[in-house]
N, C-alpha and C positions, 0 to 999 in steps of 0.2 A: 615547521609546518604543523599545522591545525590539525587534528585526527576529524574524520569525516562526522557529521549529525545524523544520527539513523531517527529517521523520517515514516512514522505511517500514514498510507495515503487510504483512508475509509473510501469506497465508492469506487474503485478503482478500473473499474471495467464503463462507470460510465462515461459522457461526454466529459466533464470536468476532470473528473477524476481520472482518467485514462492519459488525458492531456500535462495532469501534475504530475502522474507519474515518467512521460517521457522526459518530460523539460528535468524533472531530479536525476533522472537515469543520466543524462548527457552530462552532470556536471558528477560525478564520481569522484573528486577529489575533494568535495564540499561533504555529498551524503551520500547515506546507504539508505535507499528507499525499500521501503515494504507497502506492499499493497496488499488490498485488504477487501475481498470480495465474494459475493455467494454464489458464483457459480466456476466451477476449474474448468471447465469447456469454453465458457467466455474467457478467462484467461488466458487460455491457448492460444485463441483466435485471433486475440489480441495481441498478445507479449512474444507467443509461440514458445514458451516455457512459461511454470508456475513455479520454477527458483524465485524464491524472494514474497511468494505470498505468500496470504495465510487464507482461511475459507472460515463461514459461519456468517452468523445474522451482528449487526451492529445493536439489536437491541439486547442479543445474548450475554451479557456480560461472561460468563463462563468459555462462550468462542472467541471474544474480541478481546479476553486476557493475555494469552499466550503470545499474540500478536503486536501487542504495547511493552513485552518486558523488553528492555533496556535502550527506549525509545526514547529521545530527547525533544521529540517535534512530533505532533499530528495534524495532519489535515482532514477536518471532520466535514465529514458530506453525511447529512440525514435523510433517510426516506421520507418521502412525500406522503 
């Protein structure tokens, strides 16, 4: 068997983004999903734990690093 794809999902608290993350979460034996979102109160709200995310701006490169090390997949969602 295949060892899983760790997956970052940028936008992860919003409408799309919230939705990639659950359909990845259901399939665990494919990926390891990280999400990726500025606010840990809206992950709460959402997820009900912030296991597995990361926090910062998508334009930060300095916050959106730590979040991509040893990431084989991203799903990019950009602000408007």
């Amino acid at each position: 068997m295949n060892n899983p794809v760790q997956v970052l999902v940028t936008g992860a608290t919003g409408r799309t983004g919230s939705l990639v993350v659950q359909k990845l979460q259901q399939r665990k034996e494919q990926f390891i999903v990280r999400g990726f979102a500025r606010s840990r109160q809206k992950v709460e709200q959402l997820f009900g734990t912030t296991e597995g995310f990361y926090f910062g701006d998508i334009r930060d490169p300095a916050s959106l690093a730590p979040a991509l090390v040893g990431c084989q997949g991203i799903v990019l969602q950009l602000p408007i």
